[in-house]
C-alpha positions in Angstrom: 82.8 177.5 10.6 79.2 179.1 9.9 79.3 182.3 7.3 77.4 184.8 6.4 77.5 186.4 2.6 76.4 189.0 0.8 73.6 188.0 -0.9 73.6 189.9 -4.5 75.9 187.8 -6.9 75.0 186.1 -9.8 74.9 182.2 -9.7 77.4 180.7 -11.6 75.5 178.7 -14.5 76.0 174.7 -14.3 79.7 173.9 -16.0 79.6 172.7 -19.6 79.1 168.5 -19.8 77.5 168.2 -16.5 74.1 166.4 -16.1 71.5 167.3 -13.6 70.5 164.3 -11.6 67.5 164.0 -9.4 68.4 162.3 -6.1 64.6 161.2 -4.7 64.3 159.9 -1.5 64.2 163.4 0.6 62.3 163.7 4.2 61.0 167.0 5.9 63.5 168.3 8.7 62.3 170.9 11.5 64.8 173.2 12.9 65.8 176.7 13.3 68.3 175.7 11.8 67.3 173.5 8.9 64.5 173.9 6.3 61.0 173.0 7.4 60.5 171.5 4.0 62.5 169.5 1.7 62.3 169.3 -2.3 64.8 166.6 -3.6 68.2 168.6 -4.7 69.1 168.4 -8.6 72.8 167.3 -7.7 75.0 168.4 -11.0 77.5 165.5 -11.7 79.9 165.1 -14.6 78.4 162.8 -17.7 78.6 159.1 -17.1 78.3 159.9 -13.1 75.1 159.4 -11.4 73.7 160.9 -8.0 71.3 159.2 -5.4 70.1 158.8 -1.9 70.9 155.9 0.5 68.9 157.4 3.3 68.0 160.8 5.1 66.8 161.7 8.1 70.0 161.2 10.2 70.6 164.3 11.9 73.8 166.1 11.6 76.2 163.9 10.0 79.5 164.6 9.9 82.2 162.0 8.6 82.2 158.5 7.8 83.9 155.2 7.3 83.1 152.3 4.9 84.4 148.8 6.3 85.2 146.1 4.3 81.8 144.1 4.1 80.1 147.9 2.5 78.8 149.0 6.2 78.9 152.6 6.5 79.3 153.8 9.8 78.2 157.6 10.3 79.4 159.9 13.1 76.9 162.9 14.2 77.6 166.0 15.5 74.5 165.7 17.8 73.3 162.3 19.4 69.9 160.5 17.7 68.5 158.7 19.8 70.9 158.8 22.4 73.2 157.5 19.4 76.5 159.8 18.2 77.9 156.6 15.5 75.0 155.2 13.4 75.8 151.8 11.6 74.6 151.7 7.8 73.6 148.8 5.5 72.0 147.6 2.4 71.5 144.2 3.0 69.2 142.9 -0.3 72.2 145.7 -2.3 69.1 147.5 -3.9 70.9 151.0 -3.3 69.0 152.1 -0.4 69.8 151.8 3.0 67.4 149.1 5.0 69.3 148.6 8.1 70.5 151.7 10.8 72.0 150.4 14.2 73.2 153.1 16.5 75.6 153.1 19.2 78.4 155.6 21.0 77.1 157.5 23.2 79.1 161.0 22.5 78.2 163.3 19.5 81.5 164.1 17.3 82.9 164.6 13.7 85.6 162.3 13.6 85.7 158.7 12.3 88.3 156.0 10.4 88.5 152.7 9.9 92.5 151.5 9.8 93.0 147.7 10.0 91.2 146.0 12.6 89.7 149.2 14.5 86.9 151.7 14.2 88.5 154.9 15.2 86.1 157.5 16.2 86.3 160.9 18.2 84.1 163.0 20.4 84.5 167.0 21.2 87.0 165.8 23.5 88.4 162.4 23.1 89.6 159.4 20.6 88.2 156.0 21.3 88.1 153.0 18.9 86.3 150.0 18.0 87.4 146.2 17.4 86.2 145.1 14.1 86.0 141.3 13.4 87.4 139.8 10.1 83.8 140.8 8.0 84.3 144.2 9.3 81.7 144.7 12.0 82.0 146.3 15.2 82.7 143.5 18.3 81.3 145.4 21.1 79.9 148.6 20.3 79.2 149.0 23.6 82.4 149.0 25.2 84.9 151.4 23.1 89.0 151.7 24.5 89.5 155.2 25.2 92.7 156.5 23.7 92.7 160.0 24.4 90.6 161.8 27.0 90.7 165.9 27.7 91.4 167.2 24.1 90.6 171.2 24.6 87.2 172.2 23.9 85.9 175.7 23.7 82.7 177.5 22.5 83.1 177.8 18.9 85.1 175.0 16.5 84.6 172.2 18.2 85.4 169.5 15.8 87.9 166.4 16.7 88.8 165.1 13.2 91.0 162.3 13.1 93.4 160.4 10.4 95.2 157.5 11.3 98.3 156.8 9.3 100.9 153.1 9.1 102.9 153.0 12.1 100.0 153.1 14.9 99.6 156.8 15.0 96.3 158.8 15.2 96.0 162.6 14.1 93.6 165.3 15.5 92.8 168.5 14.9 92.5 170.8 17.5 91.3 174.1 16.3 92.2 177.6 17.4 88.9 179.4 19.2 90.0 182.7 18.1 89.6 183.8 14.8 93.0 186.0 14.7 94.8 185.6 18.0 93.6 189.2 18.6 93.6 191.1 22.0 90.1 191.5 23.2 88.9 194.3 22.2 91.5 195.4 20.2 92.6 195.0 16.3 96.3 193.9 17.5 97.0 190.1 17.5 98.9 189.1 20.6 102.4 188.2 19.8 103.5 185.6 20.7 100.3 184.1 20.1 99.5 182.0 23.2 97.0 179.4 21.5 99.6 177.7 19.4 100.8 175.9 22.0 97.6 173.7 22.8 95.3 175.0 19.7 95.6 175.7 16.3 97.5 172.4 15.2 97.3 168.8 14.3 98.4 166.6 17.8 99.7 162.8 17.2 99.2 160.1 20.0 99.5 156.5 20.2 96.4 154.3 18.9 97.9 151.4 20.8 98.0 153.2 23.8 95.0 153.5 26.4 94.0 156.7 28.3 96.4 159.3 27.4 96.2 162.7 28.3 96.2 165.7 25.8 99.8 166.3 27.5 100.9 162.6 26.5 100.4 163.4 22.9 102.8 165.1 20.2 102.4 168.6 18.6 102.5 167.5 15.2 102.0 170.7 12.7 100.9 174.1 14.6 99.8 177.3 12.5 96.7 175.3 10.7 93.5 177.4 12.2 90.8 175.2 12.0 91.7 171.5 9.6 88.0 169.6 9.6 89.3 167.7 6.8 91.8 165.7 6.6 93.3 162.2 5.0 96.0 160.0 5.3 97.5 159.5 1.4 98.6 155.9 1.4 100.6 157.2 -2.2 102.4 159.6 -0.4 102.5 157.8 3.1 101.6 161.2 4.5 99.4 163.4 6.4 97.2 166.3 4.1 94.5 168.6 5.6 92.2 171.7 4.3 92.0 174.4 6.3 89.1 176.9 7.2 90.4 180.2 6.7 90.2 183.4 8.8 88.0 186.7 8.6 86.8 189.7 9.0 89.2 191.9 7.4 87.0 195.5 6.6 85.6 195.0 10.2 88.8 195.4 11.8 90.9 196.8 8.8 88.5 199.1 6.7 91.5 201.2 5.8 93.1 198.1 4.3 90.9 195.6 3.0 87.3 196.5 1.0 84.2 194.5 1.5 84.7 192.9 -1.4 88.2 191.9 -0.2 87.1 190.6 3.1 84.7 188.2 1.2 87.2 187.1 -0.5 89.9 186.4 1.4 92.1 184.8 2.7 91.9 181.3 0.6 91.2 178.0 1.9 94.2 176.3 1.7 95.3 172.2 1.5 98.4 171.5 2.8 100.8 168.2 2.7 101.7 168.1 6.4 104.6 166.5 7.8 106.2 166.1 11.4 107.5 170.4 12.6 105.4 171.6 9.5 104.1 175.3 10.1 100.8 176.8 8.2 101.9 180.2 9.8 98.4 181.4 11.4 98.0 183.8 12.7 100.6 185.7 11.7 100.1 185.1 7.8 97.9 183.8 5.8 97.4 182.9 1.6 95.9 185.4 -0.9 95.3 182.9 -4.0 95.1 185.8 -6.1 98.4 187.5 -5.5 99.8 183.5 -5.2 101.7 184.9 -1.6 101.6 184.7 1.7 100.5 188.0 3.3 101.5 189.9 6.7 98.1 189.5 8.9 97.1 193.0 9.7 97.4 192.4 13.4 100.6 191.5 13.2 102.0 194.8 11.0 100.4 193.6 7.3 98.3 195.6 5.1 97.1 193.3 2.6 100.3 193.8 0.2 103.4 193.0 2.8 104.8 189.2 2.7 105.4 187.4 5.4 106.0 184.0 7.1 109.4 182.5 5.2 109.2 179.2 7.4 105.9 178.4 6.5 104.7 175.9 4.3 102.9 176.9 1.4 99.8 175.6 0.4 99.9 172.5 -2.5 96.3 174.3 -3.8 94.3 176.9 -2.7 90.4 177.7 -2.9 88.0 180.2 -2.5 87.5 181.9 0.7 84.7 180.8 3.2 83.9 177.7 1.4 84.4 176.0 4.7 86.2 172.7 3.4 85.0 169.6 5.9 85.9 166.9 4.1 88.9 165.3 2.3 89.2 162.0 0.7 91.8 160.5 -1.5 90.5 158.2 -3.9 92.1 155.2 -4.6 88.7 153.1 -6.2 88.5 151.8 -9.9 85.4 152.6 -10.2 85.5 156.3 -11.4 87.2 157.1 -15.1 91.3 157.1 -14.4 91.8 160.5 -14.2 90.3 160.3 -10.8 92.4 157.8 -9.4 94.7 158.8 -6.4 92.8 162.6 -6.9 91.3 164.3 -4.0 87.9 165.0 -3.2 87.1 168.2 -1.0 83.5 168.3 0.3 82.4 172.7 0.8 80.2 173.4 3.9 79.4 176.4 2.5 80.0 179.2 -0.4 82.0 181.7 -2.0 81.4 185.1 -2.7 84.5 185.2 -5.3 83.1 181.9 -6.8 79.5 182.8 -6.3 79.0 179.2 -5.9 78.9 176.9 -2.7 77.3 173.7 -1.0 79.8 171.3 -3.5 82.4 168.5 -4.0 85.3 169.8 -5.7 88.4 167.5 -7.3 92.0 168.1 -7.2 94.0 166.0 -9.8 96.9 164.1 -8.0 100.1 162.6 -9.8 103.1 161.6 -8.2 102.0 162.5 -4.5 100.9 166.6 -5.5 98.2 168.2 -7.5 98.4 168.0 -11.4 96.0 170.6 -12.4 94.1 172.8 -11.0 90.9 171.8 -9.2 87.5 171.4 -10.8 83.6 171.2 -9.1 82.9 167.4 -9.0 79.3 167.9 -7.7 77.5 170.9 -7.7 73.9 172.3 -6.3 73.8 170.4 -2.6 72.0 173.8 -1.5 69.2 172.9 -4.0 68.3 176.6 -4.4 69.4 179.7 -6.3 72.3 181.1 -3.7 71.7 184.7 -4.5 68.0 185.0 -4.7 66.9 182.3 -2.4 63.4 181.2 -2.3 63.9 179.1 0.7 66.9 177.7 3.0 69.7 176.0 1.8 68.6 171.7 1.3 72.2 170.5 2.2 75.6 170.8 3.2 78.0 168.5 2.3 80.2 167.6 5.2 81.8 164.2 4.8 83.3 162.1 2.7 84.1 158.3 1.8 84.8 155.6 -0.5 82.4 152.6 -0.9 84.0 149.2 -1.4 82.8 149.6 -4.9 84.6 152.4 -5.6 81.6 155.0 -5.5 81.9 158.4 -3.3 79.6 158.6 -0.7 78.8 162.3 0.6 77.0 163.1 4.0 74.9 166.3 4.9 74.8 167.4 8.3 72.0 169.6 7.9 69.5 167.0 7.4 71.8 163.9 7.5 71.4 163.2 4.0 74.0 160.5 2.4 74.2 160.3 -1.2 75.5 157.8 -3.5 78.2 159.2 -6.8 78.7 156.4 -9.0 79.9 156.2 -12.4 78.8 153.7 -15.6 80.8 153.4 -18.5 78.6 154.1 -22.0 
């Protein structure tokens, strides 16, 4: 979700051991939307790590899946060409892409590869791919629908998907409504009708063809909005950030500052099994006071506690940094202290952090975070975030693992996707 922050912090100075790396490569965009120009982005990365650009240009690209032969395959939000999944490859391996090949003709977010199948979603539906034994798509033409008639409403729009070991596919389907409110009114509506075909992860069948959004399974409910999310092969289970709610002093000025509402509620990763319950709208997380708090709409006023039976978050972030992508890492390639970590891609920033537009990394051990998280890659936006000279470069979006064990990272403000690799001294 798109938001707008005050503009008069201080940018938080690069952290201590990072390197600025110049990732070359950049072509104008033209948009309302996106900059008119386009200066390459000084990403910061931690010593020994290294940033470039495989290609740009792509349009609004959202996730992505690596398959076993190095093909990246790209899904975007909006069609190119008449495209929504764009095939990737570097066929002489010089580090730049050489070779795009579009097909799919629906514009989406979501996209896994699991086994023998390209899983990818529209607004509205989960289809997948047969891959052959090098890892290409069969007929990319002719897709198997799984799932047809997922809701879709105005605003948060996204079908992310995660597909776990037994032949089941996840999806988000996010709530349209920022608080369950009444219109027109500060009072949420209780109970709050949405949860019971928004606001929630839904399972289905990936062996099944042409279900309904009745055939599948209310997996977690009380998650507002989950763009990211991964299946942990450690853990053999489902985790997910989720975007937070808002607008606090514009309903609740007697409760909440300005300040407060820009910084709250936090962005929140959760481990998510089968019944689990992230409590919105009725609660949500203040990181600073470490509880769950009473929504105003429902009674709360910023101090009372609430929601018992909800889960608690395994780490929690900033507010309005927009998480959109989640990875797990389970490459050699980085130093070990990455290995089996998560990687969160941020859409956008933080008043609290005074930062945005960044990778963060959550250290993992034994299936739940072992520190606390840490900016992996900073400065996406490529300007000065409080006293902008120009528009924001890029927005990092999605996530995923090369067979080499680098990160890649996608922009889907100018379809951007860089390269994070890491060389030992």
């Amino acid at each position: 979700m798109k938001r707008t922050f005050i503009q008069t912090l201080c940018l938080v100075s690069a952290l201590a051991g990072f390197n600025s790396v110049w990732a070359t490569g950049d072509t104008p965009v033209s948009s309302e939307k996106k900059p008119k120009t386009v200066e390459p982005a000084a990403i910061k990365v931690p010593a020994g790590f290294s940033a470039t650009i495989l290609t740009t240009d792509l349009g609004a690209a959202r996730h992505m899946a690596v398959s076993k032969n190095g093909d990246i395959y790209v899904k975007l939000a909006k069609l190119k060409d008449g495209k929504g999944i764009y095939r990737l490859r570097d066929t002489n391996k010089d580090g730049v892409i050489d070779e795009q090949t579009g097909f799919g003709d629906y514009p989406g977010t979501g996209i896994f590869i699991k086994n023998d199948y390209l899983y990818a979603s529209s607004n509205s539906g989960i289809y997948r791919y047969q891959l052959n034994e090098k890892g290409e798509v069969i007929q990319p033409d002719q897709p198997e629908k799984i799932v047809e008639g997922l809701r879709l409403k105005e605003r948060d729009q996204s079908k992310s998907i995660a597909v776990d070991n037994q032949s089941m596919v996840y999806v988000n389907v996010a709530s349209d409504n920022d608080a369950c409110r009444q219109a027109g009114t500060g009072k949420g509506l209780m109970p709050c009708p949405l949860l019971d075909s928004a606001a929630g992860i839904w399972q289905f069948k990936t062996n099944r063809l042409n279900q309904s959004y009745s055939d599948g399974v209310r997996f977690a409910t009380g998650l507002k909005n989950v763009v990211g999310l991964d299946w942990n092969t450690k853990t053999n289970s489902l985790f997910v950030v989720q975007h937070g709610r808002g607008k606090f002093h514009d309903f609740y000025p007697e409760y909440y500052t300005p300040k407060q509402s820009a910084e709250l509620p936090a962005e929140t990763m959760y481990e998510v099994k089968k019944g689990s319950d992230g409590g919105w709208p009725y609660v949500y997380y203040d990181h600073m006071q470490k509880k769950k708090i009473l929504a105003p709409e429902y009674g709360g006023d910023g101090k009372k506690t609430g929601g018992e039976k909800a889960m608690d978050p395994v780490m929690a972030f900033p507010a309005h940094l927009a998480p959109n992508g989640l990875l797990f890492y389970t490459g050699t390639m980085f130093p070990e202290k990455y290995r089996n970590g998560a990687f969160v891609a941020f859409h956008s920033q933080s008043a609290e952090l005074q930062k945005g537009y960044l990778v963060a990394f959550v250290p993992f051990k034994n299936g739940k975070p072992s520190g606390a998280w840490e900016i992996f890659a900073d400065n996406f936006a490529g300007i000065d975030l409080v006293k902008p000279t120009g528009p924001v470069q890029h927005r990092p979006c999605g996530l995923a693992q090369g067979t080499d064990g680098s990160l890649y990272v996608s922009d889907d403000l100018g379809g951007t996707i860089f390269r994070i690799a890491y060389k030992k001294k």
